[in-house]
TORBA-937839 format. One record per residue: residue number from 1; residue in three letters; x, y, z of N, C-alpha, C in turn. Coordinates in Angstrom, 3 decimals, always signed. Example, Ala and Ser with C-alpha at 12.3 -4.5 7.8 and 13.67 -1.06 7.14 Angstrom:
<pts>
PT   nr  rest        nX        nY        nZ       caX       caY       caZ        cX        cY        cZ
PT    1   ALA   +13.190    -5.690    +7.800   +12.300    -4.500    +7.800   +13.200    -3.300    +7.800
PT    2   SER   +12.850    -2.250    +7.080   +13.670    -1.060    +7.140   +12.900    +0.030    +7.870
</pts>
This chain:
<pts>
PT   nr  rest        nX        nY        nZ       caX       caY       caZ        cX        cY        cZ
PT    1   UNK    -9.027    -4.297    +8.792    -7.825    -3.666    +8.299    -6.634    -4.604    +8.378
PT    2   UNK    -6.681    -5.390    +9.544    -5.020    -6.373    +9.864    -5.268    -7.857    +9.176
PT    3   UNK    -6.123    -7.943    +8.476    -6.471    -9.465    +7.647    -5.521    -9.501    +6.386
PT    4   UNK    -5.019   -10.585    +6.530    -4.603   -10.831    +5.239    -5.019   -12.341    +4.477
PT    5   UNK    -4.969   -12.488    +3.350    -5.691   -13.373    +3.275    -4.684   -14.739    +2.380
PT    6   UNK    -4.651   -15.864    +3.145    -3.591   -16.700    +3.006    -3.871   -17.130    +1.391
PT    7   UNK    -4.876   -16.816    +0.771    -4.732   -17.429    -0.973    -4.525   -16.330    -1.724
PT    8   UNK    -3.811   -14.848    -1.379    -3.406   -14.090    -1.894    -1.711   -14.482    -2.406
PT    9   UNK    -1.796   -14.809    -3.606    -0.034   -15.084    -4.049    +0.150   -13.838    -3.931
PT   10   UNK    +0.252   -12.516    -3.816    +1.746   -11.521    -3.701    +2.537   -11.886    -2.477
PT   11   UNK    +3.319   -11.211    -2.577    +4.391   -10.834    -0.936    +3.806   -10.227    -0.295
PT   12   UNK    +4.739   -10.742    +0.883    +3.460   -10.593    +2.458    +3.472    -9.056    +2.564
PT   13   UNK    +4.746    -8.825    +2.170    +4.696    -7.045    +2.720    +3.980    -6.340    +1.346
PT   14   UNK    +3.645    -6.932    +0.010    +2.630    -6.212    -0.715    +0.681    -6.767    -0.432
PT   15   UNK    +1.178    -6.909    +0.672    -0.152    -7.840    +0.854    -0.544    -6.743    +2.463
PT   16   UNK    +0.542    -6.800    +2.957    +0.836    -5.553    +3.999    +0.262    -4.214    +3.572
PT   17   UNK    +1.086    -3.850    +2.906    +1.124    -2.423    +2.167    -0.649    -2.039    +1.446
PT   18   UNK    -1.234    -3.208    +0.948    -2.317    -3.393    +0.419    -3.356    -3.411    +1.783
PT   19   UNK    -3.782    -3.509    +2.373    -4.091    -3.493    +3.826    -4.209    -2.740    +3.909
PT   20   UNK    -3.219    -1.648    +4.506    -2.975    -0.425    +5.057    -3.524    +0.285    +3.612
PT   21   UNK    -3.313    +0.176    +2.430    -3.504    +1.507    +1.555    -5.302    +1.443    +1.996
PT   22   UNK    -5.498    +0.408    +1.941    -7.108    +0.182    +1.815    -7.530    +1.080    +2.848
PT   23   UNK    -7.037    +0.545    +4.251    -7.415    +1.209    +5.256    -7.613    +2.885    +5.187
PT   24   UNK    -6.140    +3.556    +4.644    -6.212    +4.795    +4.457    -7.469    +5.529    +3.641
PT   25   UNK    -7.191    +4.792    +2.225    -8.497    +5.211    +1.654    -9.557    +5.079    +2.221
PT   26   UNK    -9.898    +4.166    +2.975   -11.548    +4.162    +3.520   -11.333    +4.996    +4.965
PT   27   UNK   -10.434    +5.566    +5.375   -10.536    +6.256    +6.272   -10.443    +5.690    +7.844
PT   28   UNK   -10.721    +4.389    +7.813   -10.013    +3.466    +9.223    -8.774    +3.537    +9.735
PT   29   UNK    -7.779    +4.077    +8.768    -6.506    +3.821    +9.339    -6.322    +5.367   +10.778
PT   30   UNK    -5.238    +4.820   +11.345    -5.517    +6.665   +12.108    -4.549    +7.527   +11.917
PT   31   UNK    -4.711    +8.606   +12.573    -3.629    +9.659   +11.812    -2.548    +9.607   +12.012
PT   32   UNK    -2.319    +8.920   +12.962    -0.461    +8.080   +13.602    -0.697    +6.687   +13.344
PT   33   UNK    +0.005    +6.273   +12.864    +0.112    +4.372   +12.539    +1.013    +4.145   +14.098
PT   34   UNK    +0.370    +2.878   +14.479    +1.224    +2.474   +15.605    +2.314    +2.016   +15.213
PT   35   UNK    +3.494    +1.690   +16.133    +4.876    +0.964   +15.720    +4.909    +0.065   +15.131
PT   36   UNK    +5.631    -0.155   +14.195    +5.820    -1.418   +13.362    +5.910    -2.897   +14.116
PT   37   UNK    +6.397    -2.450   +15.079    +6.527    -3.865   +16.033    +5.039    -4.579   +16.327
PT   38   UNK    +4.564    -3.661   +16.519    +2.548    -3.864   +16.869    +2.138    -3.998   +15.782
PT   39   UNK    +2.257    -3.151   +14.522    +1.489    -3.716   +13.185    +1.644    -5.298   +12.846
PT   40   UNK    +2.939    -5.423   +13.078    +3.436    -6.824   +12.475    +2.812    -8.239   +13.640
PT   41   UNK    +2.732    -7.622   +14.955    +1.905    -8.944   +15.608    +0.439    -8.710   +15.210
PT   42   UNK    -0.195    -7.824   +14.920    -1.542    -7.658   +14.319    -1.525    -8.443   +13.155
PT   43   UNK    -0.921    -8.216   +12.132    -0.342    -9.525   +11.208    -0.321   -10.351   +11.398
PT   44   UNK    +0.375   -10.434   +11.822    +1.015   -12.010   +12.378    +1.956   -12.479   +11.342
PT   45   UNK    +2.997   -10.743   +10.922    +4.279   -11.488   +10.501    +5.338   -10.666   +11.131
PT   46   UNK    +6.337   -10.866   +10.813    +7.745   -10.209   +10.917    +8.085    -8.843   +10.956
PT   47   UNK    +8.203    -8.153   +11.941    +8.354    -6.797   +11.869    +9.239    -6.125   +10.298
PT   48   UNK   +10.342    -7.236   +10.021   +10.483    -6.516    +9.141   +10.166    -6.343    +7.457
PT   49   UNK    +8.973    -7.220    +7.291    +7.614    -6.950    +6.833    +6.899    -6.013    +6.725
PT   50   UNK    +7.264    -5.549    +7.435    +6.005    -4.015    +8.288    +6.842    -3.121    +7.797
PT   51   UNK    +7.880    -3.210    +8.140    +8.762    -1.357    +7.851    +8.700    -1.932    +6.283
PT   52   UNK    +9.003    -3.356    +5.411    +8.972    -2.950    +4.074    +8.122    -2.286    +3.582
PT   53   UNK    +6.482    -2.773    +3.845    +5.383    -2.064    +3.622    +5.031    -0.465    +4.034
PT   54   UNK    +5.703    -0.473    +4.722    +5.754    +1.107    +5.540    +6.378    +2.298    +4.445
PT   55   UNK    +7.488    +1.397    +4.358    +8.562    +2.326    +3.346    +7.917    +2.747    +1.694
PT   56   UNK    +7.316    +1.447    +0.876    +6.368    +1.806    +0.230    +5.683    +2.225    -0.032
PT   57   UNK    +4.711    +2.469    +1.268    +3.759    +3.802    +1.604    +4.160    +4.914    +1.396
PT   58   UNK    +5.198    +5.000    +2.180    +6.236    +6.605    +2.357    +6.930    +6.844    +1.195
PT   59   UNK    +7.045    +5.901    +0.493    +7.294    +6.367    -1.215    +6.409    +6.665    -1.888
PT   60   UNK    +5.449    +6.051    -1.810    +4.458    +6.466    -2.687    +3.631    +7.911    -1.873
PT   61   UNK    +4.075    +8.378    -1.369    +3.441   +10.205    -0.559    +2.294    +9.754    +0.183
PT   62   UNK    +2.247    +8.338    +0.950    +0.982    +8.336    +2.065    +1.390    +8.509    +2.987
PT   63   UNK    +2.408    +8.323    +3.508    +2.669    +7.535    +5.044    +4.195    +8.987    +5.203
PT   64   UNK    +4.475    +9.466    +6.382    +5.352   +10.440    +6.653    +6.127    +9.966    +7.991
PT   65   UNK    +6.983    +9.265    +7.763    +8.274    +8.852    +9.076    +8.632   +10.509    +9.772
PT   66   UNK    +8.455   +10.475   +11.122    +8.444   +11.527   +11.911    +9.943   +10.805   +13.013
PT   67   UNK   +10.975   +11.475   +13.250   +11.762   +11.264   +14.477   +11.252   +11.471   +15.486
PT   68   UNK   +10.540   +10.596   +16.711   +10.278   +11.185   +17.825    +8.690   +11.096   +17.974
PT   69   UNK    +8.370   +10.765   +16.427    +6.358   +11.207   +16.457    +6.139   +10.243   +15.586
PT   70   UNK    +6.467    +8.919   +15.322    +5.983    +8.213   +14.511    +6.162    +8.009   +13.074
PT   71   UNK    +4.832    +7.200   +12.798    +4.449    +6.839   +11.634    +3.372    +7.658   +11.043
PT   72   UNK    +3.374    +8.764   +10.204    +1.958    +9.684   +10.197    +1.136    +9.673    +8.961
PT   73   UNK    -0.415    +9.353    +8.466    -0.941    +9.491    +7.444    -0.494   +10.688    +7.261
PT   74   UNK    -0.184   +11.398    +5.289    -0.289   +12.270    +4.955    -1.668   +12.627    +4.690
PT   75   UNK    -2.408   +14.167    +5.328    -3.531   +14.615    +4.906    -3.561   +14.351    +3.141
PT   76   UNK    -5.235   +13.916    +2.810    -5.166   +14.012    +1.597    -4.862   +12.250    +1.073
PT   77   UNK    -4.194   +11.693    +1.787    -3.323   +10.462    +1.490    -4.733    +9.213    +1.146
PT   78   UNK    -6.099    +9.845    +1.702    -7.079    +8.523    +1.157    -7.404    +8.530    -0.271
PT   79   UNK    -7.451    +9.417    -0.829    -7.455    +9.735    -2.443    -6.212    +8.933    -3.092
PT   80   UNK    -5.259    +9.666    -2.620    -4.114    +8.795    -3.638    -3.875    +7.398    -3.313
PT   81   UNK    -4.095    +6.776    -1.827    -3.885    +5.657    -1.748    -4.917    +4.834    -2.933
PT   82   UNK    -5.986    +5.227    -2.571    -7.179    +4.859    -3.526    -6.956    +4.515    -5.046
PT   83   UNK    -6.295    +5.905    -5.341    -6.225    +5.243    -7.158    -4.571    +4.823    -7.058
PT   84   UNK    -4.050    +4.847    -6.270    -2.239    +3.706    -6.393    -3.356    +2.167    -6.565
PT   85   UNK    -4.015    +2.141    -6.034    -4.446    +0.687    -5.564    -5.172    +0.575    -6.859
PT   86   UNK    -6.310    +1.129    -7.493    -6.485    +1.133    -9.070    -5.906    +0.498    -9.888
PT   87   UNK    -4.458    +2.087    -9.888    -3.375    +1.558   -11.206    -2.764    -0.440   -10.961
PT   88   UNK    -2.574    +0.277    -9.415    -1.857    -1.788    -9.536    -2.227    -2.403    -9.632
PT   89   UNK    -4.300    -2.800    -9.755    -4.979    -3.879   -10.522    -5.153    -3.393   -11.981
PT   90   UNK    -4.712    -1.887   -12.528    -4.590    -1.547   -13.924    -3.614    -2.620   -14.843
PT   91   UNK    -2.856    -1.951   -13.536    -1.050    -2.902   -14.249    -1.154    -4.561   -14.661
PT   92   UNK    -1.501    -4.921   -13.281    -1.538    -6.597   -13.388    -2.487    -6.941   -14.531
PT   93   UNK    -3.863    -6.409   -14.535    -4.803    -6.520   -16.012    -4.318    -6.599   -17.131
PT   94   UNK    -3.503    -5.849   -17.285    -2.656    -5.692   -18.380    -1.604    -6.130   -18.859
PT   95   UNK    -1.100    -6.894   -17.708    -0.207    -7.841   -17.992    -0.152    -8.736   -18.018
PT   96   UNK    -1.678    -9.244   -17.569    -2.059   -10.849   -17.798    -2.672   -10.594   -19.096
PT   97   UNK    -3.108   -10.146   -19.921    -3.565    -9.933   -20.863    -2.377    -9.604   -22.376
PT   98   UNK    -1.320    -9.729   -21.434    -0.202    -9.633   -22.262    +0.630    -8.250   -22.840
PT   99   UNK    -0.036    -7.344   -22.135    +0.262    -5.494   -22.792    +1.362    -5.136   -21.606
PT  100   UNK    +2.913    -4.766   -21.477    +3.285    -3.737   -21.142    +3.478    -2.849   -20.572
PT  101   UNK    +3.846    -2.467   -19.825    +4.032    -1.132   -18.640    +3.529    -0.012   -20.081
PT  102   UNK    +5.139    -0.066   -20.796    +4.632    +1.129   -22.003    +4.083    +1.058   -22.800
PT  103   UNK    +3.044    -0.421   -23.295    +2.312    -0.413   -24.003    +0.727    +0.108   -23.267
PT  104   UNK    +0.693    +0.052   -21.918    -0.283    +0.872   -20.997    -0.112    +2.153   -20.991
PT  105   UNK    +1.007    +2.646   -20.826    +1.540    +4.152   -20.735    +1.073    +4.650   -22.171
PT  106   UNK    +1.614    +3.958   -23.488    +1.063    +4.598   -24.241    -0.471    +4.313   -24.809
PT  107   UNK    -1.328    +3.708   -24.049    -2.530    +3.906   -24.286    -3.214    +4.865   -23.512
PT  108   UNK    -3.042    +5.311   -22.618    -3.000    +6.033   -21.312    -3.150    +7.444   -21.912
PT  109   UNK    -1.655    +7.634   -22.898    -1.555    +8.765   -23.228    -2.312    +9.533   -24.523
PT  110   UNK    -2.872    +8.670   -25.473    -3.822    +8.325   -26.344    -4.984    +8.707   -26.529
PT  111   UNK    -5.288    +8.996   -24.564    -6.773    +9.358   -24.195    -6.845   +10.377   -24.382
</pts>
């Protein structure tokens, strides 16, 4: 789950975020994420690395910031992490190939 892999060109914290979605979907991750301070030496980057990737999560409806209780998987959250991680090798496919956010969107919609 804490590997990242140094010939990956994205950013470290989408390289972060990618990690953790994986984890969720396959069900390794646990139902409280430890502190960001600990994710990021598991890394072996910058804590504030970790909360970027964190925050991403929690935008995208996986990850639930608790006052007092953490970092919490949302039930349900291995499914959607699963196909977020899909669409964003959808996206990049498609844009090395030269097509569009809305030239995807409108093929998408087509179906």
């Amino acid at each position: 789950m804490l590997i990242l892999e140094a010939e990956d060109p994205r950013p470290l914290h989408e390289q972060v975020a990618a990690a953790l979605r994986r984890a969720i979907a396959d069900g390794s991750a646990p139902e409280r994420l430890p502190p960001a301070r600990d994710l990021a030496a598991a890394f072996d980057v910058n804590p504030n690395t970790v909360l970027r990737a964190l925050r991403e999560l929690r935008d995208e409806g996986l990850l639930e910031f608790r006052r007092g209780r953490g970092i919490r998987v949302i039930p349900g959250a291995d499914r959607r992490g699963e196909f977020i991680d899909r669409v964003r090798e959808l996206v990049r496919d498609a844009e090395k190939a030269g097509h569009t956010r809305a030239d995807l969107m409108t093929m998408i919609e087509e179906m």
